[in-house]
C-alpha positions in Angstrom: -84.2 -38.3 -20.8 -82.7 -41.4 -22.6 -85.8 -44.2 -22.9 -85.1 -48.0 -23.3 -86.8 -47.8 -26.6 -84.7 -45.2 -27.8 -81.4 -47.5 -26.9 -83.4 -50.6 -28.5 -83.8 -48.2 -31.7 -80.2 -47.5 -32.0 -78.9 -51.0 -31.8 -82.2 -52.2 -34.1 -80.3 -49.2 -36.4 -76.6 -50.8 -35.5 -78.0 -54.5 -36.2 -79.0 -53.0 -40.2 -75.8 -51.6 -40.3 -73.8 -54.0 -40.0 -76.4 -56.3 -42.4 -75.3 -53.5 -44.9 -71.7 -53.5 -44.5 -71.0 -56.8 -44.6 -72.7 -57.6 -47.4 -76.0 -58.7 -46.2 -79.3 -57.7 -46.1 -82.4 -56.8 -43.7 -86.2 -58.1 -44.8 -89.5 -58.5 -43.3 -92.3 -61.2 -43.0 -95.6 -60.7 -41.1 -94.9 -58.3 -38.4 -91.3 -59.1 -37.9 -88.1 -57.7 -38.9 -85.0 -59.5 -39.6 -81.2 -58.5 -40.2 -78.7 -61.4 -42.0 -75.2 -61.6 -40.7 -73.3 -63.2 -43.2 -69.8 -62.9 -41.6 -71.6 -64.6 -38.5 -73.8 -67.1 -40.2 -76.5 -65.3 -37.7 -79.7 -64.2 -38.7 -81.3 -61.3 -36.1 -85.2 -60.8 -35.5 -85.3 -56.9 -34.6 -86.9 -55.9 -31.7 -90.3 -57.4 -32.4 -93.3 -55.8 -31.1 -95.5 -59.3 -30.9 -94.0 -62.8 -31.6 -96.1 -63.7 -34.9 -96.0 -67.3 -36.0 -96.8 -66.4 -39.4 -93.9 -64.5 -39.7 -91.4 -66.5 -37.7 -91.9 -69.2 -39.9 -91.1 -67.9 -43.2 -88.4 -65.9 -41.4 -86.5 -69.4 -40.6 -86.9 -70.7 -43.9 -85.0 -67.9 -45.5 -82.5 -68.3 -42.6 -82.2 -71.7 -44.1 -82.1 -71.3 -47.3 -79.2 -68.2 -46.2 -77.5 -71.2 -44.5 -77.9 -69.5 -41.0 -75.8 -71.3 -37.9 -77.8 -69.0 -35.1 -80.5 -67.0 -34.9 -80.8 -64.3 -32.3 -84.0 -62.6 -31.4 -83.9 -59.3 -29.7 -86.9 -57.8 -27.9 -88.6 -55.4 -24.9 -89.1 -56.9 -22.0 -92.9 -56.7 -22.2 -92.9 -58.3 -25.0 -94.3 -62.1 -24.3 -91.4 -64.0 -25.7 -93.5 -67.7 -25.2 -94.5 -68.6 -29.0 -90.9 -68.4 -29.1 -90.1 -71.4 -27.4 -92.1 -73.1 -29.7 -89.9 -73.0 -32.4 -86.6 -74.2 -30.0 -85.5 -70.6 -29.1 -83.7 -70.6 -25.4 -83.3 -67.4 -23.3 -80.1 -65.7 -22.9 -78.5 -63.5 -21.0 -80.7 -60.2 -20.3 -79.8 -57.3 -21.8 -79.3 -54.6 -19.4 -79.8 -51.1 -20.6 -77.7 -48.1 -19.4 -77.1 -44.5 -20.3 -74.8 -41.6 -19.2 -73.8 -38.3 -20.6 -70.3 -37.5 -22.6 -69.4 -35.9 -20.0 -69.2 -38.6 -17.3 -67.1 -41.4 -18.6 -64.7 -38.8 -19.9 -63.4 -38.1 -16.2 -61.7 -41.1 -16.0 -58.2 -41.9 -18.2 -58.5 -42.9 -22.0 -55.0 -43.3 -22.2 -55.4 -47.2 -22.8 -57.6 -46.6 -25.6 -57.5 -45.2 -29.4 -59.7 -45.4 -32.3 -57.9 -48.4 -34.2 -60.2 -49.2 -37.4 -57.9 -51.8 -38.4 -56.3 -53.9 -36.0 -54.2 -56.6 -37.1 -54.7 -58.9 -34.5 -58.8 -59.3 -35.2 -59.9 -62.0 -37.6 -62.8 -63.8 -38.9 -66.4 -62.0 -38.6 -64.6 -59.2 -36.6 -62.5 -58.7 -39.4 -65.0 -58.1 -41.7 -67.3 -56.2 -39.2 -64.6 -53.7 -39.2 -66.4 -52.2 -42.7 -68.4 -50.3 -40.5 -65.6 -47.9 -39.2 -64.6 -47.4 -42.6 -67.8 -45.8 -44.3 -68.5 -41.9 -45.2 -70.1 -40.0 -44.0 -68.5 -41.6 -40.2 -70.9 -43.1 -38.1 -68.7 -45.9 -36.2 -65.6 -45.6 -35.1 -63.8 -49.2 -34.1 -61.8 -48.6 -30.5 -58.6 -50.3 -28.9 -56.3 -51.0 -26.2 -53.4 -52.4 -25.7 -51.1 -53.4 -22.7 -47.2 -54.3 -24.0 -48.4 -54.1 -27.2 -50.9 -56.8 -27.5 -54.3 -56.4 -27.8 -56.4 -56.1 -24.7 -60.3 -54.9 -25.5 -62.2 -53.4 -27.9 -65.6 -51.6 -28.5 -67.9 -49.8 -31.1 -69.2 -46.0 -31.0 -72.0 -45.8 -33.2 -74.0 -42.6 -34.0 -76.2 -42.5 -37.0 -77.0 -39.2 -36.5 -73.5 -37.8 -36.9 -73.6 -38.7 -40.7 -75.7 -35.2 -41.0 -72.9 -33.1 -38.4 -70.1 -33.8 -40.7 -67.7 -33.8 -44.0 -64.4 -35.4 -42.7 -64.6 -38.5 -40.6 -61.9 -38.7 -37.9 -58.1 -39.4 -38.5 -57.8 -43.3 -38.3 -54.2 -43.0 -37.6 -53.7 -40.0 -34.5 -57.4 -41.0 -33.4 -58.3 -37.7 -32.9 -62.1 -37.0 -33.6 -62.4 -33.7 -35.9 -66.1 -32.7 -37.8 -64.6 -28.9 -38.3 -67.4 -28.2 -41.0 -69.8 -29.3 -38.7 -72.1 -27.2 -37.5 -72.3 -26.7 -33.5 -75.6 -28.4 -31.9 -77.7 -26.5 -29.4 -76.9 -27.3 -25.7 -79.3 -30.7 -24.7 -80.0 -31.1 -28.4 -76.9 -33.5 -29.0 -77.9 -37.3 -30.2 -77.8 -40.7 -28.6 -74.6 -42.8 -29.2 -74.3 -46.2 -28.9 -71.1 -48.3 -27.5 -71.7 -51.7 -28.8 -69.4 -54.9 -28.4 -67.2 -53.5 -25.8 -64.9 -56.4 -24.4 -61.5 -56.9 -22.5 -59.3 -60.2 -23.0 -60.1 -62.1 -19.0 -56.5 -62.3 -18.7 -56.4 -58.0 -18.8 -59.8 -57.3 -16.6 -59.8 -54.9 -14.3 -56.3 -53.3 -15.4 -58.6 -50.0 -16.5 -59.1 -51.2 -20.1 -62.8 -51.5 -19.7 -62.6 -47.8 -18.6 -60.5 -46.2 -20.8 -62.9 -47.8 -23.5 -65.2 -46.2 -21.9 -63.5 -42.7 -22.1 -62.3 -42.8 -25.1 -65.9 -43.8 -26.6 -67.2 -40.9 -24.4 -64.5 -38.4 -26.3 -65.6 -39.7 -29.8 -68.9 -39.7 -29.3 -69.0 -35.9 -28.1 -67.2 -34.8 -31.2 -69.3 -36.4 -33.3 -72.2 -34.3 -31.8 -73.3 -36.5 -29.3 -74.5 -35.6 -25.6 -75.3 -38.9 -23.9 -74.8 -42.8 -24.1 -76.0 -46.0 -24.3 -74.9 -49.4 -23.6 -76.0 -52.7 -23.3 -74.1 -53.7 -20.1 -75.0 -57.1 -19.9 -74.6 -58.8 -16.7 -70.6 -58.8 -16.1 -70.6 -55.2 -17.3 -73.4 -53.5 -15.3 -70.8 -52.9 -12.4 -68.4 -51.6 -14.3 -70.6 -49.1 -15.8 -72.4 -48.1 -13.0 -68.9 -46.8 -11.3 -68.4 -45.1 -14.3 -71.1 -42.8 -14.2 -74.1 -44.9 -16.1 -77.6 -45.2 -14.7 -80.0 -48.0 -15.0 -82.8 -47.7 -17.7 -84.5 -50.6 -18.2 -83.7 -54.6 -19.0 -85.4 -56.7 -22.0 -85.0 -59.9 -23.4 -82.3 -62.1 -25.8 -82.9 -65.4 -27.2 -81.2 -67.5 -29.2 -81.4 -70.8 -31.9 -78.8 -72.9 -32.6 -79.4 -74.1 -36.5 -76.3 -76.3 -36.3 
């Protein structure tokens, strides 16, 4: 059974990747966690378990001193987000927690969608985000889809624990996901992945694009040795996702600061 804390974990575990990738870094102050975005400007507090003022402090400063734009805070839902507001963080939109197996998503068409890990058309911090697909060993695979050749959505597959199922990362050009000298997982022993970022252009919703990202996510991830997913639906995806097979698991908390 997929727990909210064990989809907070993996994007805690997304969140430091892509601090690595991109060239910057996670640290810690008292009893928080932190992740700096340099391609964003965005410094991350990581699923805090109390909000400590003695460590938000010093956390800002280095924001700062990083020359941070936002700062995004992350967090469970029982988690009393109050001392927060102290410091001029607002609430945004909650994050909504869902999980299905492979298996579901991959009934509808993926047709729409490939793994693309470099797309022309994306710039600025997506651009450089785009690292992530191209580590070894593979743990992120960056997906597409296009409608008359432009660009209509994207996503993220991410599953850390596929670094230990695998020698050769997947083909970036036929976008077909092979591990052969991986070694097969027991049945219900398969790892969490993550779909993270997933978006379609408003001019291309609901043309299937949202599902085939789905799909295709759902086909990448089972390769990689995956048996179930997680996303964070947010609140104009959660119907999407439920009629594609994901259930419910639990909602928490996003806030934000605006250091402009």
């Amino acid at each position: 059974m997929v727990t909210i804390a064990a989809c907070q974990e993996l994007h805690e575990d997304w969140l430091r990747n892509l601090a690595g990738v991109t060239r910057g870094r996670t640290f810690a102050t008292d009893e928080s966690e932190w992740a700096w975005l340099p391609a964003r400007r965005q410094l991350v507090l990581l699923y805090p378990q109390r909000i400590s003022p003695a460590g938000i402090r010093p956390g800002l400063s280095e924001g700062i001193r990083l020359g941070a734009q936002s700062v995004s805070v992350w967090m469970n839902n029982a988690v009393n987000y109050a001392p927060l507001e102290a410091f001029g963080f607002r609430r945004g939109p909650q994050p909504i927690w869902m999980s299905a197996p492979v298996t579901a998503p991959q009934q509808y068409s993926a047709d729409a969608a490939s793994i693309d890990q470099d797309p022309p058309e994306v710039t600025g911090p997506d651009a450089v985000e785009l690292a992530a697909g191209r580590s070894h060993p593979r743990t992120a695979w960056h997906l597409t889809t296009r409608g008359d050749g432009k660009l209509t959505g994207r996503a993220w597959v991410y599953d850390p624990s596929a670094a230990d199922q695998q020698s050769n990362p997947p083909d970036p050009i036929t976008g077909r996901p092979t591990i052969p000298a991986a070694p097969a997982r027991k049945p219900g022993k398969g790892s969490l992945a993550g779909i993270f970022g997933l978006t379609v252009g408003p001019s291309s919703r609901r043309n299937g694009y949202g599902t085939a990202l789905l799909s295709r996510a759902a086909s990448v991830a089972a390769a990689a040795g995956a048996d179930r997913l997680a996303i964070n639906a947010a609140p104009g995806g959660y119907e999407l996702c439920s009629a594609r097979g994901f259930d419910l698991i639990g909602r928490g908390q996003y806030l934000f600061l605006d250091m402009r």
